[in-house]
OpenMM code with the backbone's topology and positions (N, CA, C; nanometers):
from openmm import Vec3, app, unit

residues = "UNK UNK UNK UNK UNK UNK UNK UNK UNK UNK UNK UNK UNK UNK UNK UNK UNK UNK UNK UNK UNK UNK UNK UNK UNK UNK UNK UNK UNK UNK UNK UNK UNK UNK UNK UNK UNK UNK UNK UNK UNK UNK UNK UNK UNK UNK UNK UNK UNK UNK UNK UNK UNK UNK UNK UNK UNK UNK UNK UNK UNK UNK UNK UNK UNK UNK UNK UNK UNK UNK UNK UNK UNK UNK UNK UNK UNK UNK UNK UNK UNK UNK UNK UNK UNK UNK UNK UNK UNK UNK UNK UNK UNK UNK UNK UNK UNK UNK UNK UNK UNK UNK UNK UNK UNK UNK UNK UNK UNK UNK UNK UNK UNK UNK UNK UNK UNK UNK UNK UNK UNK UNK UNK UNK UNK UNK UNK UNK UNK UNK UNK UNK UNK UNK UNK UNK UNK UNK UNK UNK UNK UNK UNK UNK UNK UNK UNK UNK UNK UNK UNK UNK UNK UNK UNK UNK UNK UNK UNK UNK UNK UNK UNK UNK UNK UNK UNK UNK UNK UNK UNK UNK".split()
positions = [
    Vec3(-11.6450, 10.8405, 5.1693),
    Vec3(-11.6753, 10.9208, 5.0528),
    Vec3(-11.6218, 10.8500, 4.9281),
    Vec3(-11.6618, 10.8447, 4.8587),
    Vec3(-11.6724, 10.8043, 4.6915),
    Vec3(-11.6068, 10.8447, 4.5941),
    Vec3(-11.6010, 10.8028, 4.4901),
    Vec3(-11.5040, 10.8921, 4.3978),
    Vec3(-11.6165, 10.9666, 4.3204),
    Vec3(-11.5711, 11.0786, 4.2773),
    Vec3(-11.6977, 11.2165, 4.2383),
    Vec3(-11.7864, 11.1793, 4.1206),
    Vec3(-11.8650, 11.1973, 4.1173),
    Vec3(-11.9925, 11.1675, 3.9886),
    Vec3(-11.9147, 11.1483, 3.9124),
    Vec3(-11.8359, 11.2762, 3.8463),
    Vec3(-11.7844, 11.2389, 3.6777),
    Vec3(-11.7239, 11.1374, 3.6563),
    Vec3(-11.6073, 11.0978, 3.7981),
    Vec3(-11.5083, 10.9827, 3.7623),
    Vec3(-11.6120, 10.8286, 3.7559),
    Vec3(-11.7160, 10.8310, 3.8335),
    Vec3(-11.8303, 10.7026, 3.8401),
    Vec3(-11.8841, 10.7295, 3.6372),
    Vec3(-11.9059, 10.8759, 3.6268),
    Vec3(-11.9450, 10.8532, 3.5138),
    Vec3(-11.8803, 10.8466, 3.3541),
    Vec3(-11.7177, 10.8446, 3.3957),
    Vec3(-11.6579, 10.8620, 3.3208),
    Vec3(-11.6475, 10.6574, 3.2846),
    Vec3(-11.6093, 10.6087, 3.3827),
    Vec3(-11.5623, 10.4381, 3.3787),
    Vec3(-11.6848, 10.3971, 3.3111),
    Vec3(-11.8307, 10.4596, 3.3604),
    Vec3(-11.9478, 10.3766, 3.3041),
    Vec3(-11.9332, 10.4135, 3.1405),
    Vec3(-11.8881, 10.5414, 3.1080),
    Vec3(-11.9186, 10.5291, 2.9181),
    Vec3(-11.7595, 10.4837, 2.9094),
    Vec3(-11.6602, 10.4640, 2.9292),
    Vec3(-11.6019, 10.3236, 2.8893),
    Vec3(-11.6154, 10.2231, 2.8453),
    Vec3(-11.7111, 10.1988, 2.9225),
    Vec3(-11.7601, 10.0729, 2.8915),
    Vec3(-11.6890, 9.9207, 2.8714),
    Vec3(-11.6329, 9.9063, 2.9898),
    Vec3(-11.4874, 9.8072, 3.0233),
    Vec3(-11.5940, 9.6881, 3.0105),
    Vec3(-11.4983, 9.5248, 2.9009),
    Vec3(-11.5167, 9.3845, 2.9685),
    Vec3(-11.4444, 9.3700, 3.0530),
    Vec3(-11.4457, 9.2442, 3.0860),
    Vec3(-11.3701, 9.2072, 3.2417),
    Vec3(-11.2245, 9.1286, 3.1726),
    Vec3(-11.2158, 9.1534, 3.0556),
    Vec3(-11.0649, 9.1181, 2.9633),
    Vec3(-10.9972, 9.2424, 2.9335),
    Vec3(-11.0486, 9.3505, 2.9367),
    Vec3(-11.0084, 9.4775, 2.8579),
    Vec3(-10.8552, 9.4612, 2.9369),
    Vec3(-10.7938, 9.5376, 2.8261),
    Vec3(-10.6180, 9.5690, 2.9007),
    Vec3(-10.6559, 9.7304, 2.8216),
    Vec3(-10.6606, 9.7897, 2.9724),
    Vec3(-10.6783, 9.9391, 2.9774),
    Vec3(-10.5405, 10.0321, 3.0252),
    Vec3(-10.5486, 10.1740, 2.9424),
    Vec3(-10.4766, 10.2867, 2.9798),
    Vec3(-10.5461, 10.3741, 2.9983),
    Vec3(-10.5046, 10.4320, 3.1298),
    Vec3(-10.5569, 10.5231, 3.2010),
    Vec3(-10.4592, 10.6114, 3.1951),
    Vec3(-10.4715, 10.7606, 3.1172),
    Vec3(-10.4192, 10.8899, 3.1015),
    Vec3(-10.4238, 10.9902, 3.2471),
    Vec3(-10.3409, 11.0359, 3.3302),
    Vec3(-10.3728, 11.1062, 3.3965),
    Vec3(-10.4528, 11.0584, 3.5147),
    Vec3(-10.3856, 10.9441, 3.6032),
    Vec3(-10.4830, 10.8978, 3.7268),
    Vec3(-10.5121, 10.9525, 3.7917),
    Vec3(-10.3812, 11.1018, 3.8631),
    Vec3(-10.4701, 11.1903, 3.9614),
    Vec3(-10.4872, 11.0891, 4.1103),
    Vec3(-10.5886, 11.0862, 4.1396),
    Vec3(-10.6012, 11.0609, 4.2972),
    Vec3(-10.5999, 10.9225, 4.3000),
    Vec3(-10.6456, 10.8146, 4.1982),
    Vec3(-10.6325, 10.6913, 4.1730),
    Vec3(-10.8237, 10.6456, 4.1762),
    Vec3(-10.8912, 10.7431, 4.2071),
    Vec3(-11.0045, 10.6911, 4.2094),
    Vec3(-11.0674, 10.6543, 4.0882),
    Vec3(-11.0415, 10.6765, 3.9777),
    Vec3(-11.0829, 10.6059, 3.8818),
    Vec3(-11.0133, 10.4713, 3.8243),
    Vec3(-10.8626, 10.4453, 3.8824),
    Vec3(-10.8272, 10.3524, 3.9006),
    Vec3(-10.8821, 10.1917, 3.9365),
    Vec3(-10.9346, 10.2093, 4.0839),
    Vec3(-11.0241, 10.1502, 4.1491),
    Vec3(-11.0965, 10.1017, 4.1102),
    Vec3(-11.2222, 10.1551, 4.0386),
    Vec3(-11.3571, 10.1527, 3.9855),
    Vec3(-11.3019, 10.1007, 3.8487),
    Vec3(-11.2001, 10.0996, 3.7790),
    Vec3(-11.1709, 10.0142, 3.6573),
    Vec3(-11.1354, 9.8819, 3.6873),
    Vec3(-11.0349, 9.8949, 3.8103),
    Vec3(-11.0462, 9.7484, 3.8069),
    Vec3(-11.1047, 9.6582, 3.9071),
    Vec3(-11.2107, 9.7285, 3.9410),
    Vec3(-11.3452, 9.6200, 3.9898),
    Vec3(-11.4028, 9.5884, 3.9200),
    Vec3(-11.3722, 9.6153, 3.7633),
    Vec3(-11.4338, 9.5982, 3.6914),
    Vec3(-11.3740, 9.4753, 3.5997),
    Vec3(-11.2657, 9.4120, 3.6053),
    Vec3(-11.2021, 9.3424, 3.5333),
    Vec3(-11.1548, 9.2161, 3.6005),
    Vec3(-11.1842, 9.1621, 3.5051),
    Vec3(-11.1543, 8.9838, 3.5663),
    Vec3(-10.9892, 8.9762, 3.5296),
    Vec3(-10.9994, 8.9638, 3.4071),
    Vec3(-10.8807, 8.8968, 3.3597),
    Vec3(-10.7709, 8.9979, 3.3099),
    Vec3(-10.8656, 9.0808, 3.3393),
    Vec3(-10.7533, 9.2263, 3.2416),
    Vec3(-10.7298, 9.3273, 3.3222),
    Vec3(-10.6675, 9.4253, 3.2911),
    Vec3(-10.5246, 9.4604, 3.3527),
    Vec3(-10.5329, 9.6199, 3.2986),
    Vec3(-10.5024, 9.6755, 3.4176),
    Vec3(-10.5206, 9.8650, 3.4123),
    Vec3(-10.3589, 9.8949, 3.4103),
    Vec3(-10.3230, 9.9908, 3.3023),
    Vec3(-10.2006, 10.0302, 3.2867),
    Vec3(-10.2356, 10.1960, 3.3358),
    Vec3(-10.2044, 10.2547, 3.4566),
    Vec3(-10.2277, 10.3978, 3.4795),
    Vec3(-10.0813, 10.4657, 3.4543),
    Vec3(-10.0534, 10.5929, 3.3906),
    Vec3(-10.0205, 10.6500, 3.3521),
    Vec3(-10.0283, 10.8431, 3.4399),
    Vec3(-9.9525, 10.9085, 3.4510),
    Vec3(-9.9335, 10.9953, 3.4974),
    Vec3(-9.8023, 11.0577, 3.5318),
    Vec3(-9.8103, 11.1914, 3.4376),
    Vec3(-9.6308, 11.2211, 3.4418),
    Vec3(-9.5995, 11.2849, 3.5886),
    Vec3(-9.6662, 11.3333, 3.7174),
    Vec3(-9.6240, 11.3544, 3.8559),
    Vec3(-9.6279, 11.2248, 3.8536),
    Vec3(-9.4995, 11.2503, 4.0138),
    Vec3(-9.4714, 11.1133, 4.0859),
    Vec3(-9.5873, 11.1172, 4.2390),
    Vec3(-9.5809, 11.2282, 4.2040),
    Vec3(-9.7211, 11.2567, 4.3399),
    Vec3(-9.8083, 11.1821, 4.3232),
    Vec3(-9.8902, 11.1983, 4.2118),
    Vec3(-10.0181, 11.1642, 4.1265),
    Vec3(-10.0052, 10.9947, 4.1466),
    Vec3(-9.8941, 10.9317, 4.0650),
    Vec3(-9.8847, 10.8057, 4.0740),
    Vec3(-9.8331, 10.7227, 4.2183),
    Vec3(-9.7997, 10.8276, 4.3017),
    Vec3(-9.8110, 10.7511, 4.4206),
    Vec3(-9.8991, 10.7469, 4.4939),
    Vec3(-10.0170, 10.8719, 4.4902),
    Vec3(-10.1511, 10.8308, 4.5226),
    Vec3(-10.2221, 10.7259, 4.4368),
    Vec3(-10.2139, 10.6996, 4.3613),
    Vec3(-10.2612, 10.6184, 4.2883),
    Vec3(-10.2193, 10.4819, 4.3473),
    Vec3(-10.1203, 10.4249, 4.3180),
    Vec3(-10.0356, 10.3179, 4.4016),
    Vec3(-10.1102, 10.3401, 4.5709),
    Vec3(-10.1246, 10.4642, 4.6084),
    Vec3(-10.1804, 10.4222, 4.7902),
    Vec3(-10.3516, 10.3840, 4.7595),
    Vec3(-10.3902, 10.4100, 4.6832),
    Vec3(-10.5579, 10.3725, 4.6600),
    Vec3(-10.5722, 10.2811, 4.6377),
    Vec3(-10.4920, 10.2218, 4.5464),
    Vec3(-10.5282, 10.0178, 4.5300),
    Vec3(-10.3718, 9.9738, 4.5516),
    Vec3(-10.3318, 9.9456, 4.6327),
    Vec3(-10.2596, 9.8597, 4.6786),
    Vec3(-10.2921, 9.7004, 4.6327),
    Vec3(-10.3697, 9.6467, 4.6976),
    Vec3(-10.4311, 9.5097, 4.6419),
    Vec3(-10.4299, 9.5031, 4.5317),
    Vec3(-10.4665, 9.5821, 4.3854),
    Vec3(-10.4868, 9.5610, 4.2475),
    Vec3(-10.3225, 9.5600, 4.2351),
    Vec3(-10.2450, 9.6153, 4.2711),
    Vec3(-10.0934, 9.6801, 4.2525),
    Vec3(-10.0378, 9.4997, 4.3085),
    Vec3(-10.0692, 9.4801, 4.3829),
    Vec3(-10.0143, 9.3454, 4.4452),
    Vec3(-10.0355, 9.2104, 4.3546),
    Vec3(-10.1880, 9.2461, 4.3102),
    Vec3(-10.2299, 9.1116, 4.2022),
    Vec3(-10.1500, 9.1595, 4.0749),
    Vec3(-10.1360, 9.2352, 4.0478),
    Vec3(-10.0623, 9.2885, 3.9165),
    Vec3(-10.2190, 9.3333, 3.7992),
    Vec3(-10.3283, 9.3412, 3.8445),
    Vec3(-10.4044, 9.3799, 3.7775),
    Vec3(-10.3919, 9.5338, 3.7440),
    Vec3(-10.3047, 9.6479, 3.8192),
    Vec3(-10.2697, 9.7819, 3.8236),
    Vec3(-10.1467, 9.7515, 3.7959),
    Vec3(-10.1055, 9.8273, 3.6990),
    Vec3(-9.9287, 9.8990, 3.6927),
    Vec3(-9.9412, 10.0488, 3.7134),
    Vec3(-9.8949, 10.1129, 3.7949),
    Vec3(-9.8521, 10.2233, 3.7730),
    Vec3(-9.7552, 10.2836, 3.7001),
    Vec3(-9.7307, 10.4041, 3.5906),
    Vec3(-9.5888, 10.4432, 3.5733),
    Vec3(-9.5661, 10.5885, 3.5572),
    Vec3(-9.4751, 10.6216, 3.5731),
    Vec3(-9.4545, 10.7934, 3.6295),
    Vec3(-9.4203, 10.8037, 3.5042),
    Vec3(-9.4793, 10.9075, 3.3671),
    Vec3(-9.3811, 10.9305, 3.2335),
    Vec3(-9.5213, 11.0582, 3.2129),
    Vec3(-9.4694, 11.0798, 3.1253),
    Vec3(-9.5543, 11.2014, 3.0343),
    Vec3(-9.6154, 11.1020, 2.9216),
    Vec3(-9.7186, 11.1791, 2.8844),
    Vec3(-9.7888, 11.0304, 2.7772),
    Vec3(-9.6793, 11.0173, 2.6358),
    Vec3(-9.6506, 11.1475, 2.6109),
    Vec3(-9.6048, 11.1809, 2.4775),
    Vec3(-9.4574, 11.0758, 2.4576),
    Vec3(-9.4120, 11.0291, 2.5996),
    Vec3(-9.2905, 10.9741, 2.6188),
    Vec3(-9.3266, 10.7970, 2.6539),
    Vec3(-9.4603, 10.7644, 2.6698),
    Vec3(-9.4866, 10.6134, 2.7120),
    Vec3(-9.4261, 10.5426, 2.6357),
    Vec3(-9.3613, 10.4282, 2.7144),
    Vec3(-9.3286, 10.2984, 2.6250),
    Vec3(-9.4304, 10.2049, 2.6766),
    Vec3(-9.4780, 10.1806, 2.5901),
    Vec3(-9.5921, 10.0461, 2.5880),
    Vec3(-9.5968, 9.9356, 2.5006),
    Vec3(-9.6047, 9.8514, 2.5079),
    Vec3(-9.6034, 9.7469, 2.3220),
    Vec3(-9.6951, 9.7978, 2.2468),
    Vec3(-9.6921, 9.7889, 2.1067),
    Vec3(-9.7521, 9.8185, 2.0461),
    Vec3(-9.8656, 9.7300, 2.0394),
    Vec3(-9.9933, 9.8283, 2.0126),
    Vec3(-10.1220, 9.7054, 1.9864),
    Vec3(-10.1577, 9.6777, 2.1271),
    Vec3(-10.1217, 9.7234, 2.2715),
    Vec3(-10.1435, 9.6419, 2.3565),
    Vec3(-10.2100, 9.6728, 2.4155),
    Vec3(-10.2951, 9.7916, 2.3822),
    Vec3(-10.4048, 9.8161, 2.4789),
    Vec3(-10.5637, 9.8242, 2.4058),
    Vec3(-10.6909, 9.7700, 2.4753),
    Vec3(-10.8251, 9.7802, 2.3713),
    Vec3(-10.8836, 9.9017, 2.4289),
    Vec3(-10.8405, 9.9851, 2.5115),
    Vec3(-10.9477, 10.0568, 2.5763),
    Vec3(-10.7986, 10.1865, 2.6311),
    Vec3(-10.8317, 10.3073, 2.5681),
    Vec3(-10.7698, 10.4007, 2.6317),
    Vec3(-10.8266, 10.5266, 2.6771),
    Vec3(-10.7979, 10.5765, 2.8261),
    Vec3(-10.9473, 10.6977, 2.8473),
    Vec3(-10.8193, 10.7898, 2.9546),
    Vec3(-10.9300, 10.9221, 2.9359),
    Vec3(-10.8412, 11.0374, 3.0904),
    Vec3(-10.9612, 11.0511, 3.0740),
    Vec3(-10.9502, 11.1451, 3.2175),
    Vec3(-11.0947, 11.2248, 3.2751),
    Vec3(-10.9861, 11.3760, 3.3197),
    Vec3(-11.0223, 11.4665, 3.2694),
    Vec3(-10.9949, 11.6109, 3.3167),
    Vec3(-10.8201, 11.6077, 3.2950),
    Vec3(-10.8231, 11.5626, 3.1899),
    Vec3(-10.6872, 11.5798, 3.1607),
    Vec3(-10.6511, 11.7003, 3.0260),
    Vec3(-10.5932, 11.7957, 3.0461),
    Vec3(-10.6444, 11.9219, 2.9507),
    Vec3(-10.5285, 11.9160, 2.8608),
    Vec3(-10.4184, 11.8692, 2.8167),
    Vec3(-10.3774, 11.8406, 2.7047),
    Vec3(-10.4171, 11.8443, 2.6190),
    Vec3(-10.5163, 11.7986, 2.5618),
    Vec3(-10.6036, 11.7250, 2.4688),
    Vec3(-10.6082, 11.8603, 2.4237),
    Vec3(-10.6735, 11.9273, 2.5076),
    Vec3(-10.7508, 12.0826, 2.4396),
    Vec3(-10.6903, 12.2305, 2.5089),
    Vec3(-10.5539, 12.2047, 2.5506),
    Vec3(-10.4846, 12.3396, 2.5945),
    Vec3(-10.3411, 12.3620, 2.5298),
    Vec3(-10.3121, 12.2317, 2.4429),
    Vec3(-10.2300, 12.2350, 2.3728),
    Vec3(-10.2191, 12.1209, 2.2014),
    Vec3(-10.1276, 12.1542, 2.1382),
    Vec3(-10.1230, 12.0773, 2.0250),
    Vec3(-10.0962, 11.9317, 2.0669),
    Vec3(-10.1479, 11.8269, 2.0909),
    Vec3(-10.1603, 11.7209, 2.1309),
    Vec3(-10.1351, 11.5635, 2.0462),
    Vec3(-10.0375, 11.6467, 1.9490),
    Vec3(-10.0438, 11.5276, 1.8091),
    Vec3(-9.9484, 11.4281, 1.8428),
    Vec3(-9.8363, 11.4465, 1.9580),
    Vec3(-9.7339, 11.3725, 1.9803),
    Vec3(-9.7994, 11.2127, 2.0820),
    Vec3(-9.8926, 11.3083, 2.1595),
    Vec3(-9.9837, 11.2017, 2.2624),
    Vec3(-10.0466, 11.1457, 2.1728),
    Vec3(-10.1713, 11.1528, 2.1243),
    Vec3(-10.2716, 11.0933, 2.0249),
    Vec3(-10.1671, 11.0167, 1.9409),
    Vec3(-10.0705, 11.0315, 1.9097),
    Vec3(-9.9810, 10.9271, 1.8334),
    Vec3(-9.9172, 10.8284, 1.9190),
    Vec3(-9.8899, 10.8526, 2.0600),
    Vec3(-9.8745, 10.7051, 2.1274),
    Vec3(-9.9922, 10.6307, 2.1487),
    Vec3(-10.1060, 10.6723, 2.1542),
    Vec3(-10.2341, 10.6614, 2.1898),
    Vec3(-10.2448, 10.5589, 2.0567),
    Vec3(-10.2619, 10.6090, 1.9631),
    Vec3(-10.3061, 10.5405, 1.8187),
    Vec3(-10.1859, 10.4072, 1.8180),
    Vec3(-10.1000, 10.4220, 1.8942),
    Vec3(-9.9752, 10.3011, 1.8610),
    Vec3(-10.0286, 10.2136, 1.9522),
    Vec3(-10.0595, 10.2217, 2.1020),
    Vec3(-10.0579, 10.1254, 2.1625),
    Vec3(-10.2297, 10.0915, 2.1877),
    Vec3(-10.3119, 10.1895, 2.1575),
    Vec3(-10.4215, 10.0899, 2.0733),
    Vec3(-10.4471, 9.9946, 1.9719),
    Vec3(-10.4848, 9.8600, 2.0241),
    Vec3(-10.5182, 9.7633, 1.9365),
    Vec3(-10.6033, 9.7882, 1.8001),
    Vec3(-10.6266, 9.7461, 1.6562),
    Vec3(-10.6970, 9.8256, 1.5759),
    Vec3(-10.8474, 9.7913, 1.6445),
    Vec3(-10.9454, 9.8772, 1.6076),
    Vec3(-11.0631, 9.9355, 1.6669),
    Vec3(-11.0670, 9.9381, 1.7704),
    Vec3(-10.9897, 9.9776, 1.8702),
    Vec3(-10.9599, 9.9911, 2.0379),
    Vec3(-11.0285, 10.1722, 2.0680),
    Vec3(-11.0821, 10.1778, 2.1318),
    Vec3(-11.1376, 10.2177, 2.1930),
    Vec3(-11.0733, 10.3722, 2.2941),
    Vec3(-11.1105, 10.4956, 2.2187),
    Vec3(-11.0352, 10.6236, 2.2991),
    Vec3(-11.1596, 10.6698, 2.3521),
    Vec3(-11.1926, 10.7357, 2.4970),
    Vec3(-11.2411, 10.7835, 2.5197),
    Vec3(-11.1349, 10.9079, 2.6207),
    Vec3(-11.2183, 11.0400, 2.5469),
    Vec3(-11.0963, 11.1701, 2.6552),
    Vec3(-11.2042, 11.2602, 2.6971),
    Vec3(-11.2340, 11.2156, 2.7969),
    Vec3(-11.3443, 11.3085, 2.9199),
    Vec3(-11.3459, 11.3820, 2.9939),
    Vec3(-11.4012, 11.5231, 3.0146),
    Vec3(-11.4139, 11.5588, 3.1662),
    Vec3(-11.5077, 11.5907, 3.2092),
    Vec3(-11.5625, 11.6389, 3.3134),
    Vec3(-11.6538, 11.7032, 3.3887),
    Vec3(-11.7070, 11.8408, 3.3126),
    Vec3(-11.8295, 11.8387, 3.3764),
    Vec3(-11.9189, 11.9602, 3.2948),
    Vec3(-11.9077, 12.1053, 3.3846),
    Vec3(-11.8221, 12.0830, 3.5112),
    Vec3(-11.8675, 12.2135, 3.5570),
    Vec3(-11.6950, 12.2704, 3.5309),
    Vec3(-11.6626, 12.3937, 3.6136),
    Vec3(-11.5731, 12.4932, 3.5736),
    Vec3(-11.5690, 12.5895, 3.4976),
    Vec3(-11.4739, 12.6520, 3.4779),
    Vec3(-11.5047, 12.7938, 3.3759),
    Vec3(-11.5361, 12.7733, 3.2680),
    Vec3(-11.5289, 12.6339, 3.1717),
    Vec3(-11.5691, 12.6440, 3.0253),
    Vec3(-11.7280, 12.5916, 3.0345),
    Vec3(-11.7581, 12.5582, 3.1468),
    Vec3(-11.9028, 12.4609, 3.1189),
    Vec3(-12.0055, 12.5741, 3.0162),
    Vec3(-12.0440, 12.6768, 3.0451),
    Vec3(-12.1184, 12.7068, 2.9391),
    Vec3(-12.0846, 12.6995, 2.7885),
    Vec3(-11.9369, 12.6578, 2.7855),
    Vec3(-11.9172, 12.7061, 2.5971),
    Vec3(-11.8300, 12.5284, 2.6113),
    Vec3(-11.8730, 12.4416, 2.6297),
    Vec3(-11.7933, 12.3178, 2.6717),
    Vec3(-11.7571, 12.2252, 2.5366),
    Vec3(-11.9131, 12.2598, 2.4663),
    Vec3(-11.8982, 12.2545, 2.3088),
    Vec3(-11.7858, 12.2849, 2.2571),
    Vec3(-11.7895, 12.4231, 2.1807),
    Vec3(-11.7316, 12.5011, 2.1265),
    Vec3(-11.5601, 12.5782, 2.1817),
    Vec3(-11.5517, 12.5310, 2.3281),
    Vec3(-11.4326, 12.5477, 2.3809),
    Vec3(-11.3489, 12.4272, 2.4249),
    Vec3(-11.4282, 12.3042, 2.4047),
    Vec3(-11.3073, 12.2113, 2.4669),
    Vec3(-11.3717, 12.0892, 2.4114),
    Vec3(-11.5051, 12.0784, 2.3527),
    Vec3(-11.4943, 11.9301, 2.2796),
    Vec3(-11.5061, 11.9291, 2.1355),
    Vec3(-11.5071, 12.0591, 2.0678),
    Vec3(-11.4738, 12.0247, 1.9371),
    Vec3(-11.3520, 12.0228, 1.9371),
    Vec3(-11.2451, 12.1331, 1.9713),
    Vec3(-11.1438, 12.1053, 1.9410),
    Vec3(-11.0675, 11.9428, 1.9956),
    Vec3(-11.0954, 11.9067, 2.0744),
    Vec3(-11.0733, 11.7754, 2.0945),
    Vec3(-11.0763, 11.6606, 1.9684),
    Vec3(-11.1933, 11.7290, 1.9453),
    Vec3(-11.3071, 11.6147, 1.8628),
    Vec3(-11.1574, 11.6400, 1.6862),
    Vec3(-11.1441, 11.7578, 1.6937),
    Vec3(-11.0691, 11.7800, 1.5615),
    Vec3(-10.9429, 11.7370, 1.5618),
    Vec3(-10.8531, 11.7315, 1.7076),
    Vec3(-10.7329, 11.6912, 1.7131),
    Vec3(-10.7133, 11.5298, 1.6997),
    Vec3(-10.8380, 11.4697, 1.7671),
    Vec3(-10.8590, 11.3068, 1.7664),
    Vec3(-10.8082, 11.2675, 1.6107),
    Vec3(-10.9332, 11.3707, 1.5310),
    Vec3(-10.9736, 11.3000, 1.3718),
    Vec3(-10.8226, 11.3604, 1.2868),
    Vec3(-10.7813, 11.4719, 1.3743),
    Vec3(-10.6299, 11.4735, 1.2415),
    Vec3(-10.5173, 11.3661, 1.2683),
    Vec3(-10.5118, 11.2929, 1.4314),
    Vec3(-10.4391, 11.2196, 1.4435),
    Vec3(-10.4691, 11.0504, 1.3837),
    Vec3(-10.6224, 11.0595, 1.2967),
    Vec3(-10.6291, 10.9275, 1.2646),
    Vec3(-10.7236, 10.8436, 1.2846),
    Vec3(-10.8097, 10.9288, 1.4113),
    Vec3(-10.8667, 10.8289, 1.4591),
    Vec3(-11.0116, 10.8189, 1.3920),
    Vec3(-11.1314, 10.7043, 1.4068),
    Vec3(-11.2275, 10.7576, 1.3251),
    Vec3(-11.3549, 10.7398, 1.4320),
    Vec3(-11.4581, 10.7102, 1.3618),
    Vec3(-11.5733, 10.7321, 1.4439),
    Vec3(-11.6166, 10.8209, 1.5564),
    Vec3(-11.5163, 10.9480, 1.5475),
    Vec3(-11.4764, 11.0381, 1.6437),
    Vec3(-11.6674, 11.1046, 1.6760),
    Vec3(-11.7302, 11.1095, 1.7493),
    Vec3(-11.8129, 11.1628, 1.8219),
    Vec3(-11.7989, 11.2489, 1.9622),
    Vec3(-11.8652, 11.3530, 1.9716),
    Vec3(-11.8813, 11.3890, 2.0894),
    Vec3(-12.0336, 11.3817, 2.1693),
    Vec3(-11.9947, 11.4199, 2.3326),
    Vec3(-12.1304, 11.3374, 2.4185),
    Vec3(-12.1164, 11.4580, 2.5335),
    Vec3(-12.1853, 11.5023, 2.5698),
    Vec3(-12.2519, 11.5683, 2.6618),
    Vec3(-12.3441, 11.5495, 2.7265),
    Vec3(-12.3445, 11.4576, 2.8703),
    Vec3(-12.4336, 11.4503, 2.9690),
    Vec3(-12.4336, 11.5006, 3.1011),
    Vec3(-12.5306, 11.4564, 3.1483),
    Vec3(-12.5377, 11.5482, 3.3170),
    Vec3(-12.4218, 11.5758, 3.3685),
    Vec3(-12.3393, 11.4295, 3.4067),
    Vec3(-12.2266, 11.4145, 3.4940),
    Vec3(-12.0752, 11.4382, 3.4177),
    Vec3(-12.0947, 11.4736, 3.2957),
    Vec3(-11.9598, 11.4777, 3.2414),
    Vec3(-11.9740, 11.4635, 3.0484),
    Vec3(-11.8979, 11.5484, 3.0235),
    Vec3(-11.8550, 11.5281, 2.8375),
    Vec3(-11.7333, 11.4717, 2.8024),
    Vec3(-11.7531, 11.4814, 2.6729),
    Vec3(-11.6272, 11.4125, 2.6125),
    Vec3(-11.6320, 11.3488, 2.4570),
    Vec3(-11.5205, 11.3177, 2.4557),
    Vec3(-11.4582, 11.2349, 2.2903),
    Vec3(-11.4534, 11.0811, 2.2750),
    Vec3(-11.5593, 11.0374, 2.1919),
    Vec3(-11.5009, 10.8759, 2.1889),
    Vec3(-11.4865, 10.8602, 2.0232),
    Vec3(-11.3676, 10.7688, 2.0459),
    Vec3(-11.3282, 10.7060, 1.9087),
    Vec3(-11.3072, 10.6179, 1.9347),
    Vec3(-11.2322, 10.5221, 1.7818),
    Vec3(-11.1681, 10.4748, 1.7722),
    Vec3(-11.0244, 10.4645, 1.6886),
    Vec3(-10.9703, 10.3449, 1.7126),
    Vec3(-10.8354, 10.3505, 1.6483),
    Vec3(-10.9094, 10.2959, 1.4987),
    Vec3(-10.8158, 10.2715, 1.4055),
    Vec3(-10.8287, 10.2525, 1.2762),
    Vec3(-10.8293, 10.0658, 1.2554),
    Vec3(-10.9508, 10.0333, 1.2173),
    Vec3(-11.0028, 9.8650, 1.2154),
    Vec3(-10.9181, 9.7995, 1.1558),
] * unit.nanometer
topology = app.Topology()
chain = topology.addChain("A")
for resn in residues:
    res = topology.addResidue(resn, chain)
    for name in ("N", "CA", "C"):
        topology.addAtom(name, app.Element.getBySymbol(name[0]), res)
């Protein structure tokens, strides 16, 4: 078995090169892990997740990426990451509800630090569950508004079959 539509369709509007040095918000089972870095030659998945549960499934799903050093795992809350600054081009979650169940200005501000300038946010989830009929108006504008007060620009939202969401960017 596979990893579920949204997470296949979350990596595809990413839209990873095979250089990207990616953060992954919220790995969860590690299956979107995986599928990022089959996707990368030279570059390098930083996953993120404040359970130690979460990140040790993650760590049991790619072992091999964890061994080449193309995966880091690290157990923190986002709001608390140490990362270098500038060091990431590509930052994404899938079904991570921060974003839109709470005031989220402390995250989106590590987010905006360790994005490179015009680096790349995408914050996604799946279309089904209790908000899917109001998915708009209950969980991707406000997204869409917390992105643009923290800075970011080109903020759009996307709604397709397999999954919605927020893409920006950091400031050029």
């Amino acid at each position: 078995m596979g990893p579920p539509d949204r997470v296949r369709w979350a990596v595809d509007v990413v839209g990873l090169s095979p250089d990207d040095r990616v953060l992954e918000v919220g790995g969860g089972t590690g299956a979107s892990a995986r599928l990022v870095c089959e996707r990368l030659g030279s570059g390098r998945l930083v996953a993120v997740d404040r359970s130690s549960v979460a990140t040790a499934r993650i760590a049991a799903a790619c072992p091999d990426q964890l061994a080449s050093g193309r995966l880091v795992v690290v157990t923190a809350a986002l709001a608390e990451l140490e990362l270098e600054e500038a060091s990431v081009d590509v930052a994404f979650s899938v079904d991570v509800n921060v974003f839109w169940t709470s005031n989220a200005a402390a995250e989106l501000a590590v987010l905006r630090r360790v994005l490179v300038p015009d680096g790349r946010l995408a914050v996604l989830y799946g279309v089904g569950g209790p908000q899917a009929g109001r998915i708009q108006e209950r969980v991707l504008d406000p997204v869409a508004a917390q992105v643009r007060a923290a800075g970011f620009v080109d903020v759009v939202t996307r709604v397709d079959e397999a999954g919605c969401g927020v893409l920006a960017r950091s400031v050029p």
